[in-house]
N, C-alpha and C positions, 0 to 999 in steps of 0.2 A: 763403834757405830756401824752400824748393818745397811749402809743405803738402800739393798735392794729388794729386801723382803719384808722386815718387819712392821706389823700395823695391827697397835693394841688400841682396840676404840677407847673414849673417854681417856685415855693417857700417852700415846706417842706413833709417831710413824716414824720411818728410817733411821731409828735411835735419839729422832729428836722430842724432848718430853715436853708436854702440856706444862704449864705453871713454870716454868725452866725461865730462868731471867736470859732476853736477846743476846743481850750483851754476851754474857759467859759461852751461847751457843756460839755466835758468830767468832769469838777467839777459836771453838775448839770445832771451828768447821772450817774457816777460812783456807786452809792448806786441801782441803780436798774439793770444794766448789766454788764456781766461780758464784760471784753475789754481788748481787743487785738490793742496791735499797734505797726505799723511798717510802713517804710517811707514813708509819704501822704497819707496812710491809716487805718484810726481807725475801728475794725469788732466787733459787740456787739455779746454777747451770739452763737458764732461760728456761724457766720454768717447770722443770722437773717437780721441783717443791717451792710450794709458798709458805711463808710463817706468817700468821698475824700476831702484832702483838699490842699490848696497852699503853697509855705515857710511862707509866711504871715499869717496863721490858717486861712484863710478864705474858709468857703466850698463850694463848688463847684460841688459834686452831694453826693446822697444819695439812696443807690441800697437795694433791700429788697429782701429775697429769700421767698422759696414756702411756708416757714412756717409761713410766717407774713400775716395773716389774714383779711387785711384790702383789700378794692376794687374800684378804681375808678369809680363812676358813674355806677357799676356795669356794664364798659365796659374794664376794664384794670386791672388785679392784675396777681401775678406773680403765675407760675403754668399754664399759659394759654397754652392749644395746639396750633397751625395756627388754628385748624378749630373754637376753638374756639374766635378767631384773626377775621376771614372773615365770623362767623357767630355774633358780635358785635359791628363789626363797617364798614360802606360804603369803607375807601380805604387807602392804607396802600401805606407809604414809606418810602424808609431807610434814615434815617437822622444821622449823629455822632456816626454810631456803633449801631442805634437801630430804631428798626419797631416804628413810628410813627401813629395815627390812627385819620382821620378825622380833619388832619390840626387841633389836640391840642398839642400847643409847651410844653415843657419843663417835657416830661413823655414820657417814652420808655420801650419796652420790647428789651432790649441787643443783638445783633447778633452776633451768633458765629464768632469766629476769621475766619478772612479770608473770610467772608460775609459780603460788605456793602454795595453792591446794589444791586437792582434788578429792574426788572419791573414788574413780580408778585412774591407774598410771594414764590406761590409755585414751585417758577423757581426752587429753591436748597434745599426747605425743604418740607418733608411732611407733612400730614395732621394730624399726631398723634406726631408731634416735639414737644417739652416743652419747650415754656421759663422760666427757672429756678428762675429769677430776672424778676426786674421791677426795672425803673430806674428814679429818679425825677435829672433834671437838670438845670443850668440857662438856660434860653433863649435870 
């Protein structure tokens, strides 16, 4: 497991994998993070990573906050302002609760509650906003 960089959209962040049963992760992670859990959701090392998962253990996304060091394509990691959102990639929309970028499914940067659409980013937010997280999900 690669905690610090790896992040394949629609299928895994920090070597931990989408559809992957809770259970079997949290055996083969418990010796390197600390964990926290509470109902459908397992938080490693205060928040570094979140897992959701189904009544079945099956996971279902995997969200990373500003301290987890890895980057998509050097076009998406979490910590991103909008500008650096509309200075990375052609065109954003809001898909399941998060800014999408250039029609690649299954990776989002999270949109505040109460935001989930728009027609440009910076209809309701500015240009120095943070997204806190980054989000890998099925597609």
């Amino acid at each position: 497991m690669n905690r610090m960089i790896d992040i394949i959209p629609g299928k895994s962040l920090a070597g931990i994998n989408l559809n992957d049963n809770i259970n079997n992760v949290i055996e083969n992670i418990s010796s390197i993070y600390t964990i926290e859990i509470n109902d459908g959701i397992i938080i490693l090392d205060n928040g570094l990573i979140t897992i959701g998962y189904e009544n079945s253990g099956s996971i279902y996304s995997i969200m990373c906050n500003e301290k987890f060091e890895g980057k998509y394509n050097d076009k998406l990691w979490p910590g991103m302002s909008v500008k650096d959102v509309l200075e990375h990639s052609r065109n954003q929309v809001a898909l399941g609760g998060c800014v999408v970028v250039d029609g690649i499914n299954g990776i989002g940067l999270p949109l505040p509650e109460g935001y989930d659409d728009f027609e440009n980013i910076t209809d309701f937010l500015s240009l120095d906003f943070i997204f806190k997280y980054l989000s890998v999900f099925r597609i």
